[in-house]
C-alpha positions in Angstrom: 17.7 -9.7 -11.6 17.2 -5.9 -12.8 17.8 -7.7 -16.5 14.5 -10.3 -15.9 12.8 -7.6 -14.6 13.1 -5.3 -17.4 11.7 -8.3 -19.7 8.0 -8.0 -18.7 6.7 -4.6 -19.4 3.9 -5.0 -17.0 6.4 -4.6 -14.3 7.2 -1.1 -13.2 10.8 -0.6 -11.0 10.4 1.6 -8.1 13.5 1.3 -6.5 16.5 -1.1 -5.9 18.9 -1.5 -3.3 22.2 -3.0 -2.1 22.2 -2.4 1.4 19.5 -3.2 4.4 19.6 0.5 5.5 18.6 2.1 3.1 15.5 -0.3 1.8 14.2 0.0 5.4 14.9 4.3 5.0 12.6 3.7 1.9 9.7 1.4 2.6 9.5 3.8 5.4 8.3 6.6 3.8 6.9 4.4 0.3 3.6 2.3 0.5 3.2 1.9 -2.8 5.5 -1.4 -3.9 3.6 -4.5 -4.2 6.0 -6.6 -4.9 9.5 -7.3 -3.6 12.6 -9.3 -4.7 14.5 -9.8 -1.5 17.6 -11.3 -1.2 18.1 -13.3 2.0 22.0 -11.7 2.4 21.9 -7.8 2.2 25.7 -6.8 2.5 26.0 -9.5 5.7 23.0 -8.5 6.7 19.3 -10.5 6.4 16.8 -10.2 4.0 14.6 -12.0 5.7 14.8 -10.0 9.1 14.4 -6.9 7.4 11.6 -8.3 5.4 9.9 -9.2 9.0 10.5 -5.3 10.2 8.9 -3.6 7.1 6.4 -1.4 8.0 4.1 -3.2 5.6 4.4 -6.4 3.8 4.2 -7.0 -0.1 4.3 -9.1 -2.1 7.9 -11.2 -2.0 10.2 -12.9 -3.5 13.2 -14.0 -1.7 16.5 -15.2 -4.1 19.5 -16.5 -2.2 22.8 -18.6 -3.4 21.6 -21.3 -1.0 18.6 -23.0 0.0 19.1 -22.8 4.0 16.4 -20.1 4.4 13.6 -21.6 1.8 11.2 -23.3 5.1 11.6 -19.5 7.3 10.9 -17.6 3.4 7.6 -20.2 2.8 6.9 -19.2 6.4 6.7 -15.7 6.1 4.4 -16.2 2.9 6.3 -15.9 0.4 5.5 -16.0 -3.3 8.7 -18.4 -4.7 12.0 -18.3 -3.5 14.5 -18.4 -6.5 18.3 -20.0 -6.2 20.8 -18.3 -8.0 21.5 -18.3 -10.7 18.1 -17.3 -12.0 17.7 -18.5 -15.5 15.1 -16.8 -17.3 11.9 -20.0 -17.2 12.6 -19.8 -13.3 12.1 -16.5 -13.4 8.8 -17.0 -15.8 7.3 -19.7 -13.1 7.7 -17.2 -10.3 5.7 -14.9 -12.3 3.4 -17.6 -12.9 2.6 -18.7 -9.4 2.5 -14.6 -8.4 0.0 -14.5 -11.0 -2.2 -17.6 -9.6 -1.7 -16.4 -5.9 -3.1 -13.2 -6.5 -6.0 -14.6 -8.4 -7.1 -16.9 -5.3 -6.4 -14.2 -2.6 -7.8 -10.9 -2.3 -7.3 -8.7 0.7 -10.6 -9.1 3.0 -10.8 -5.4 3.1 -10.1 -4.5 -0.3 -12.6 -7.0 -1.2 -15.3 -5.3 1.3 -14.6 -2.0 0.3 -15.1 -3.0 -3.4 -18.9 -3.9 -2.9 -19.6 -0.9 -0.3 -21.2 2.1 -1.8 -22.8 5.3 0.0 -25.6 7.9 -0.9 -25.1 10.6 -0.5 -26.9 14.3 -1.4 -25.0 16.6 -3.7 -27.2 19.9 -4.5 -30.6 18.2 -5.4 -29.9 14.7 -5.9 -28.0 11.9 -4.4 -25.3 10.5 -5.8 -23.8 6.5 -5.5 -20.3 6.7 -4.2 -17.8 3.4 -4.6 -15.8 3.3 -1.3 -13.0 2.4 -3.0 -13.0 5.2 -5.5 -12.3 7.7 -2.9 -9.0 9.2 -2.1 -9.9 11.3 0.5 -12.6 13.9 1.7 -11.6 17.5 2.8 -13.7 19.8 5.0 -14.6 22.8 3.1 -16.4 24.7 5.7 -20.3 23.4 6.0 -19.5 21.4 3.5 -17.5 18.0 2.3 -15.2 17.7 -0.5 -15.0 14.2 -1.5 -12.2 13.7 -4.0 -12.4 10.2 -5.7 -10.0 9.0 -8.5 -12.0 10.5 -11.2 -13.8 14.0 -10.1 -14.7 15.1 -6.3 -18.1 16.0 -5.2 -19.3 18.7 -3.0 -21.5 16.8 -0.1 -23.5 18.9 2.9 -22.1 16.8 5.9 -19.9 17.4 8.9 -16.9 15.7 9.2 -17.6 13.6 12.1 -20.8 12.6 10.7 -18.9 11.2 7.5 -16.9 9.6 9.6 -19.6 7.6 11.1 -20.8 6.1 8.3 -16.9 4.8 7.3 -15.3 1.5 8.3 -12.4 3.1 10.6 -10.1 0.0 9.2 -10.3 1.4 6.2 -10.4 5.2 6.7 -8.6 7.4 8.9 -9.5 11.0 10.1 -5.9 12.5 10.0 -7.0 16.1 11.3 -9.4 18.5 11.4 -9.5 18.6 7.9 -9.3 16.0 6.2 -10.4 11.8 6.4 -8.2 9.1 3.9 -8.3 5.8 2.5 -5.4 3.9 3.9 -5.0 2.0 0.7 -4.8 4.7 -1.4 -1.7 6.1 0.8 1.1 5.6 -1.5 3.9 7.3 1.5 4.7 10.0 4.1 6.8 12.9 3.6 7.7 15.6 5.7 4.4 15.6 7.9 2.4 15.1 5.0 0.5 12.0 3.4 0.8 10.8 -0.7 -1.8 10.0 -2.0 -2.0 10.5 -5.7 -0.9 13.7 -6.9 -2.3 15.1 -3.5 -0.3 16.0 -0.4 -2.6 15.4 2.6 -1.3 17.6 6.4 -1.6 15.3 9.2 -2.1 17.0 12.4 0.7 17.1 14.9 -1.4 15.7 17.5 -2.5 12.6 15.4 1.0 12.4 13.7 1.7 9.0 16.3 -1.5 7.7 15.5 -1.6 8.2 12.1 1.8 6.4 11.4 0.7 3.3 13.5 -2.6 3.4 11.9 -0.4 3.3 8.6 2.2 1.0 10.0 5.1 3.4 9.4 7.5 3.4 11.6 
């Protein structure tokens, strides 16, 4: 698999594993996989369970030496599910029908946020702000911080105001401080949100929340 894998360039390895344990230790604390070769046995153990359990759910692909579990992997929305061994054409059409899937399905929410924009005043003029361009926004005392994927932008706003003007499926107040995009959160680590190169506190009080909200465990 790690052979076929290394054959399309447009396909970045994050991690791989041999045991259920430590995939689960993993996704835990990693959001930003969107895609996931699966096999059904893990060491005895399912692949299939374990995909159920995952905090979020990928993209997948289950493989298997058998073809017991193909109805229960179609179920769960899988992509393809590949029979070892996995010549390299099988390998191709799976990429193929990835390819198609995610050119007929986008996430209702990432599609909303895509179209919704905000204007907002920065000094003496107002600026257009694209939803999905932001990372987060950061109190900075009267003012707002907005930090986007290019350049941030001071705003004169209090937080809970901001907040009222954001779709709370989509953004999260995480503490006094600061408000996130839940897609942009790439993991949690030691009490603190990834997102980027940034390293977001979440408040002990809203630590529960927060990791619901994110669907970590």
């Amino acid at each position: 698999m790690l052979r076929l894998i290394q054959q399309h360039p447009d396909m970045e390895l994050l991690a791989s594993f041999s045991a259920s344990e430590a995939a689960a230790n993993w996704f835990a604390l990693h959001r930003n996989a969107d895609l996931l070769f699966m096999d059904v046995e893990l060491n005895g153990q399912s692949g299939i369970n374990l995909f159920r359990a995952l905090p979020y759910k990928p993209d997948v692909i289950f493989t298997t030496a058998h073809e017991d579990f193909a109805y229960t992997a179609f179920e769960l929305g899988a992509i393809d599910y590949l029979k070892k061994p996995i010549t390299q054409e099988r390998f191709a059409r799976a990429m193929e029908r990835l390819k198609t899937a995610r050119g007929n399905a986008q996430p209702a929410a990432q599609e909303m946020l895509e179209v919704q924009t905000l204007f907002l005043k920065e000094g003496r003029s107002f600026i257009r702000l694209r939803l999905c361009d932001v990372l987060f926004f950061e109190a900075s005392r009267d003012y707002i911080k907005v930090v986007t994927t290019e350049k941030s932008h001071m705003i004169l706003m209090t937080m809970s105001s901001m907040m009222e003007k954001l779709d709370p499926e989509i953004f999260l107040r995480v503490g006094k401080s600061y408000i996130v995009n839940k897609q942009k959160v790439m993991g949690l680590d030691n009490g603190m949100l990834l997102i980027d190169q940034h390293r977001i506190t979440v408040s002990r009080k809203l630590k529960k929340t927060v990791k619901a909200s994110l669907g970590i465990a």
